[in-house]
Backbone as JSON Lines, residues from 0, in Angstrom:
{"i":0,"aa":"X","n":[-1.51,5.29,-7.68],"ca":[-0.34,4.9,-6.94],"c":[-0.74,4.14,-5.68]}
{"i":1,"aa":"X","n":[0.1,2.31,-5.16],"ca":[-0.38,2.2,-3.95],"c":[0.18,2.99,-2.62]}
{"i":2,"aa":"X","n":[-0.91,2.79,-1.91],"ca":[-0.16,3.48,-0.41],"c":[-1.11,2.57,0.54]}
{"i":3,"aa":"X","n":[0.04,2.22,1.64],"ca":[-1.07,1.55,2.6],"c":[-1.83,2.32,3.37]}
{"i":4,"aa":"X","n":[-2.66,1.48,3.62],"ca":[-4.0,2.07,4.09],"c":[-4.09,1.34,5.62]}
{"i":5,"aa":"X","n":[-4.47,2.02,7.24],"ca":[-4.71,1.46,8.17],"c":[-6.18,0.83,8.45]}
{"i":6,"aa":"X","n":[-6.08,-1.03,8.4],"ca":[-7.27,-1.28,8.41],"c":[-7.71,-1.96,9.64]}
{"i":7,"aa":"X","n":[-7.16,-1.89,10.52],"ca":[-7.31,-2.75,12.09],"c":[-6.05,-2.9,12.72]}
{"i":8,"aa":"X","n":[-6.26,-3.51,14.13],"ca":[-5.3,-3.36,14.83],"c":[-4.51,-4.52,15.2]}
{"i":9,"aa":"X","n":[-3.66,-5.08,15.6],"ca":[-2.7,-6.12,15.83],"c":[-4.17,-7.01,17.1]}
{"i":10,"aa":"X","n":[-4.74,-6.32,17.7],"ca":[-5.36,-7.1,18.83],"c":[-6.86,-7.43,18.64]}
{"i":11,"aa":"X","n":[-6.71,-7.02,17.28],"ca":[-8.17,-7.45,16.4],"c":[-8.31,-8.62,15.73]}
{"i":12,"aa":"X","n":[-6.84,-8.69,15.79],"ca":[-6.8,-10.2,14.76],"c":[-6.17,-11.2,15.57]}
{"i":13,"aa":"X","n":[-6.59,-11.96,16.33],"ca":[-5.85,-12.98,17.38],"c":[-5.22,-14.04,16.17]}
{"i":14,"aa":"X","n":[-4.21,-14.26,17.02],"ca":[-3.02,-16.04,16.25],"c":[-4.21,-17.13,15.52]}
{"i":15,"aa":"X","n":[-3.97,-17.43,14.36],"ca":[-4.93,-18.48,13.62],"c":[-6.12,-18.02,13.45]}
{"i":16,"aa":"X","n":[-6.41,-16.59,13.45],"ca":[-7.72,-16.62,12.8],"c":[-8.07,-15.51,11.61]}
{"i":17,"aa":"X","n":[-9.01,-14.97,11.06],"ca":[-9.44,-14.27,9.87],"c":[-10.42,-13.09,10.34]}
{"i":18,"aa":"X","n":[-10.21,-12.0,9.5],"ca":[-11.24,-10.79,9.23],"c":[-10.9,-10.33,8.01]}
{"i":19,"aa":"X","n":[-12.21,-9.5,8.05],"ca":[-12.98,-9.19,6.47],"c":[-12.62,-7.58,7.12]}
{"i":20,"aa":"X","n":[-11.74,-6.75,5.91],"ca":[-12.05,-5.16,6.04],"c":[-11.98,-5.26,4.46]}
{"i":21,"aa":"X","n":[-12.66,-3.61,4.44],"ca":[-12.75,-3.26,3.03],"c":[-11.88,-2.32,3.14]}
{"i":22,"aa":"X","n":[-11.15,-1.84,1.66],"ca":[-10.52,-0.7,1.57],"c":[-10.8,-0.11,-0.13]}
{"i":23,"aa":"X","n":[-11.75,0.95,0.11],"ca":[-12.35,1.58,-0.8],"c":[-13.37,0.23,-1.4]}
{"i":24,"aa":"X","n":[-13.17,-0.19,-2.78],"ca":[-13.88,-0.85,-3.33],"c":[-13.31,-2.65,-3.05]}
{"i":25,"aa":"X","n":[-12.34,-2.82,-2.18],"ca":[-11.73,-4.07,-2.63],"c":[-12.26,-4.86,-1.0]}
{"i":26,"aa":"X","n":[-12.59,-5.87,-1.35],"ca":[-12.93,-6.75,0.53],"c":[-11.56,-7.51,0.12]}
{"i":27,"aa":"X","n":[-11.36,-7.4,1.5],"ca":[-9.83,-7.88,2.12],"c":[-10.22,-9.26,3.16]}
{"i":28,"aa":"X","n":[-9.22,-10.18,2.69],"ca":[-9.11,-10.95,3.99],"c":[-7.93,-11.14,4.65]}
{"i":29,"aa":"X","n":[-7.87,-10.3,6.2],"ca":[-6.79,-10.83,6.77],"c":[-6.59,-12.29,7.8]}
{"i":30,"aa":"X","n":[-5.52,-12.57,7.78],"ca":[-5.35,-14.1,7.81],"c":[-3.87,-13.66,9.34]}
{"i":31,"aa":"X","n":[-3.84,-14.06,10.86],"ca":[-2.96,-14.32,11.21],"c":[-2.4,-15.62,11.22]}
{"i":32,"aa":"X","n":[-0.51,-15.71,10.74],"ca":[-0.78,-16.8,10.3],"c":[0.49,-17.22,10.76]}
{"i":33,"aa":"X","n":[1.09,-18.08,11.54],"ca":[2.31,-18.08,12.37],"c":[3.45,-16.53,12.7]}
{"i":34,"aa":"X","n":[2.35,-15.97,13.7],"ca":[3.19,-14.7,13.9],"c":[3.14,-13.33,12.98]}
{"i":35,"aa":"X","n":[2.6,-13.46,11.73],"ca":[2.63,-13.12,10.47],"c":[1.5,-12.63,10.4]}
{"i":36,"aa":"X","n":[0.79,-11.46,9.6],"ca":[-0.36,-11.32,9.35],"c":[-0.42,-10.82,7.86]}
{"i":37,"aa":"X","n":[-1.16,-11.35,7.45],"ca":[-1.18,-12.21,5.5],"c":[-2.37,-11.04,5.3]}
{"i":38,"aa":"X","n":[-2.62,-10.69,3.22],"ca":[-3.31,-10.31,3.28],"c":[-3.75,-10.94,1.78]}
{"i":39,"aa":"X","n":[-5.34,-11.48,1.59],"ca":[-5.64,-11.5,0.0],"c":[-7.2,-10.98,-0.13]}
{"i":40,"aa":"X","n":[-7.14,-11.29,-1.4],"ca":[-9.04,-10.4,-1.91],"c":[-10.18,-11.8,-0.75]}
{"i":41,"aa":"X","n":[-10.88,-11.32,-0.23],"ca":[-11.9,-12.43,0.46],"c":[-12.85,-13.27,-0.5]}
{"i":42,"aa":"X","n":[-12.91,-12.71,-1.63],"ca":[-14.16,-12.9,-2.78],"c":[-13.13,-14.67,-3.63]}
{"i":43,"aa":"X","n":[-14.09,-15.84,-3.13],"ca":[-13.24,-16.67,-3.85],"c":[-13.99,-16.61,-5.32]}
{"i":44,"aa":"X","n":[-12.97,-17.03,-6.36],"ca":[-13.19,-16.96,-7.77],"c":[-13.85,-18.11,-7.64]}
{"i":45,"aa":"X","n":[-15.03,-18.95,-7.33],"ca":[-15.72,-19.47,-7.7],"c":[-17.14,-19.14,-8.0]}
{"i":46,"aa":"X","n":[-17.41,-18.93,-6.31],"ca":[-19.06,-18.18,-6.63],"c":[-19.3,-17.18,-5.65]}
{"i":47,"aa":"X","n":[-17.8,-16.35,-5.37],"ca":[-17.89,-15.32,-4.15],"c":[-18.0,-15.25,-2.61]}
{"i":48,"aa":"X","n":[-17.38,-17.0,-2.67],"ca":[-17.34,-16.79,-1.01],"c":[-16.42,-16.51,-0.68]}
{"i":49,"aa":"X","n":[-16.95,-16.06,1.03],"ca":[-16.35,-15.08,1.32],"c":[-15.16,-15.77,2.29]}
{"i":50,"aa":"X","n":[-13.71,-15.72,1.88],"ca":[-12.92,-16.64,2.53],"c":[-12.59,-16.13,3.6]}
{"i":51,"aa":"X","n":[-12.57,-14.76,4.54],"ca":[-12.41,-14.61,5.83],"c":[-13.04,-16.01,6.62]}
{"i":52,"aa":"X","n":[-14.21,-16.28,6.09],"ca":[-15.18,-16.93,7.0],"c":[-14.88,-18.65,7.23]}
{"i":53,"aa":"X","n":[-13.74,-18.76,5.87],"ca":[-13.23,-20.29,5.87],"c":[-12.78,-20.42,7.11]}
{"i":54,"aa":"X","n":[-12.64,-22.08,6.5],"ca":[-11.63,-22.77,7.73],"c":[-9.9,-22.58,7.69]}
{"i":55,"aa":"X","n":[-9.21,-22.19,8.34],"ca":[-7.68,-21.33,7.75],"c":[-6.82,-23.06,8.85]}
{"i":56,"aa":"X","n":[-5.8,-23.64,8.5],"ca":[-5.56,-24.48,8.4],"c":[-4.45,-24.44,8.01]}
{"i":57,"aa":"X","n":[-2.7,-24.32,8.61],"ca":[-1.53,-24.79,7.9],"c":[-1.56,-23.94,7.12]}
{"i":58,"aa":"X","n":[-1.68,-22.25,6.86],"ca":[-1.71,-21.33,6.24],"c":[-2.44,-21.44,4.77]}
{"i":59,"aa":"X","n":[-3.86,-22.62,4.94],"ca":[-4.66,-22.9,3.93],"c":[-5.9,-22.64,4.3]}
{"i":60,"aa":"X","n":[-6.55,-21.13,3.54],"ca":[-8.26,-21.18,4.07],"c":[-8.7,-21.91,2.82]}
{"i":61,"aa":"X","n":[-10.13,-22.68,3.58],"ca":[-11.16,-23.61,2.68],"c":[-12.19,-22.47,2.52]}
{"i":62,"aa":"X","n":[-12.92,-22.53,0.95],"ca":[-13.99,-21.57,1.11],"c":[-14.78,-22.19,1.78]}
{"i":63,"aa":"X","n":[-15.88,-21.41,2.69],"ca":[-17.0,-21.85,3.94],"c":[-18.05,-22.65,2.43]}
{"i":64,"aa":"X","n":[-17.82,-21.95,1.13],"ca":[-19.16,-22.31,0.31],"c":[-19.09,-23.47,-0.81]}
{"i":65,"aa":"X","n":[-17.76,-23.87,-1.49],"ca":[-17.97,-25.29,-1.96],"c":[-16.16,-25.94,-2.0]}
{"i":66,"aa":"X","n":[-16.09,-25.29,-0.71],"ca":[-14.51,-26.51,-0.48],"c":[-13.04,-25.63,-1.34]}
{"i":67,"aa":"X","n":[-13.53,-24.56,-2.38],"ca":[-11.98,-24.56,-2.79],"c":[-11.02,-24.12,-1.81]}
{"i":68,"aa":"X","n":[-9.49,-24.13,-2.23],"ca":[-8.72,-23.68,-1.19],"c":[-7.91,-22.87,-1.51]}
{"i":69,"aa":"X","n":[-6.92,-22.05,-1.16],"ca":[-6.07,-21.02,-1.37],"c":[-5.2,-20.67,0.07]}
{"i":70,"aa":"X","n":[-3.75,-20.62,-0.92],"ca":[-2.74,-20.1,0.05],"c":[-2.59,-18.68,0.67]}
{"i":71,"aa":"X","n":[-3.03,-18.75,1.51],"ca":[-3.58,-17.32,2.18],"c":[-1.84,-16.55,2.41]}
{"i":72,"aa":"X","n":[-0.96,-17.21,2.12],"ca":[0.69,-16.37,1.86],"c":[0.78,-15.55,0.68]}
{"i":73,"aa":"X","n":[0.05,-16.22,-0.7],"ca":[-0.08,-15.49,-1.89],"c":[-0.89,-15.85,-2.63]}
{"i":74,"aa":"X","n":[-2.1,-16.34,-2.3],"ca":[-3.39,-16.21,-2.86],"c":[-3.4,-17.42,-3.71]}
{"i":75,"aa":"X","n":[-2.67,-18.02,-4.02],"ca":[-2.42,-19.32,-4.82],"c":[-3.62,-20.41,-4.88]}
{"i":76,"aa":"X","n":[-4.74,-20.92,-5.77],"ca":[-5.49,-21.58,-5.61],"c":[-4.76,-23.01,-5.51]}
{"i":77,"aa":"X","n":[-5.25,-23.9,-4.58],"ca":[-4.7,-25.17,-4.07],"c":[-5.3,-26.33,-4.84]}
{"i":78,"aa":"X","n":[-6.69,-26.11,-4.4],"ca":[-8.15,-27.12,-4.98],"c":[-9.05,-26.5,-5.5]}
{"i":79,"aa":"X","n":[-9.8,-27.27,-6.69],"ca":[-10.82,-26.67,-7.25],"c":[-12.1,-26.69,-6.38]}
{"i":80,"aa":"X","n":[-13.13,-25.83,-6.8],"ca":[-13.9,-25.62,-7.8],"c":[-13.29,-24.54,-8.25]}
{"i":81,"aa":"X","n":[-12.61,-23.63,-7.53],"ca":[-12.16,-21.9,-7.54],"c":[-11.1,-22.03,-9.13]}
{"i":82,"aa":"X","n":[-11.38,-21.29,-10.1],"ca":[-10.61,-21.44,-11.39],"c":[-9.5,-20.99,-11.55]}
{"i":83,"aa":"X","n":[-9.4,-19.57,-10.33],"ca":[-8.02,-18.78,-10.53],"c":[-7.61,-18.76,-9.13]}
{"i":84,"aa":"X","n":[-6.46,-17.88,-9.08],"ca":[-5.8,-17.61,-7.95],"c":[-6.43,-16.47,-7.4]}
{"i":85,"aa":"X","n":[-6.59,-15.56,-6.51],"ca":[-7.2,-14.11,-6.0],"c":[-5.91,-13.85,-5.69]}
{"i":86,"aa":"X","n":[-5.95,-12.21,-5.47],"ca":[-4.64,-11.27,-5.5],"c":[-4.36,-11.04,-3.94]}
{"i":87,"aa":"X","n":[-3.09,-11.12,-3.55],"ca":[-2.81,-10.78,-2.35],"c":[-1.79,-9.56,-2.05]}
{"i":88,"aa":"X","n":[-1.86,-9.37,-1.0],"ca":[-1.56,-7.69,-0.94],"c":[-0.43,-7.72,0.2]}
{"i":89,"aa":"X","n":[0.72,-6.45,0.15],"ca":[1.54,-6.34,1.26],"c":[0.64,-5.46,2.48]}
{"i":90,"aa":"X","n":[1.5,-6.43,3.55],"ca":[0.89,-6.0,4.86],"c":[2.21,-5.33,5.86]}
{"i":91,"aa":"X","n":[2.03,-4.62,6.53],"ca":[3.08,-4.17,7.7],"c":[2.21,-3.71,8.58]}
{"i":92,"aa":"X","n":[2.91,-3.98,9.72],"ca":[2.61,-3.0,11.64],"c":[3.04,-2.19,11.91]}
{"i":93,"aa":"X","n":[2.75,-1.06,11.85],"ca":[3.45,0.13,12.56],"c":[2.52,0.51,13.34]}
{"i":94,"aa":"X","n":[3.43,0.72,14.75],"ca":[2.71,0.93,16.18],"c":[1.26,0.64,16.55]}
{"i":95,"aa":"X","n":[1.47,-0.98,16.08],"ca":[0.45,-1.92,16.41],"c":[-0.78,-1.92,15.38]}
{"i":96,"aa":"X","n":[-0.7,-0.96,14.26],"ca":[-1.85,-1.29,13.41],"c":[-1.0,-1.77,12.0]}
{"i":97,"aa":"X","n":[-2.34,-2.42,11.57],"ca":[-2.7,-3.45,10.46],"c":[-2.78,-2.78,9.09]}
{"i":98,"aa":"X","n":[-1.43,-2.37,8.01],"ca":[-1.74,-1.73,6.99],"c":[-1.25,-2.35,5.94]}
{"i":99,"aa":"X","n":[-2.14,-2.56,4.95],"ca":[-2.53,-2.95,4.13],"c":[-2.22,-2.08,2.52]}
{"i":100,"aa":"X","n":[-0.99,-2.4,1.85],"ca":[-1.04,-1.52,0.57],"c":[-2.2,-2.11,-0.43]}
{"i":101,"aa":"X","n":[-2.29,-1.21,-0.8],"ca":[-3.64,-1.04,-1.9],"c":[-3.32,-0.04,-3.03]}
């Protein structure tokens, strides 16, 4: 069954940028992203980079490792090399932390 899980805090993740938490077996990338804080798998389906570390852009991270892209709103692959989409996850704040269903 999911249940969210608390993985960081609202002042961990500043406006326009990315972090990597894990929850149990899954790496997470969170994405703040106009006001919003987004959540999908970090592992891109190409050759496992790690998209926290992209460039995030107009609510589009680039993988740091051969350019693909994905809609960090719902994981949606944009550009190749990446073959599939990665899974994205619901997020909510309650009293300032970062939870993540899983």
């Amino acid at each position: 069954m999911a249940a969210y899980v608390k993985v960081a805090h609202e002042t961990d993740l500043p406006p326009g940028q990315a972090m990597a938490v894990t929850v149990g077996d899954k790496h997470i990338a969170l994405f703040s992203v106009d006001g919003t804080v987004v959540a999908i798998d970090d592992t891109c389906t190409h050759r496992g980079g790690p998209l926290s570390e992209g460039e995030l852009k107009d609510g589009i991270v680039t993988c740091p490792w051969h350019g693909a892209q994905f809609n960090v709103k719902d994981g949606q692959v944009l550009k190749p090399p990446a073959p599939k989409s990665v899974s994205s996850y619901p997020v909510r704040i309650t009293d300032g932390a970062i939870e993540v269903e899983v």
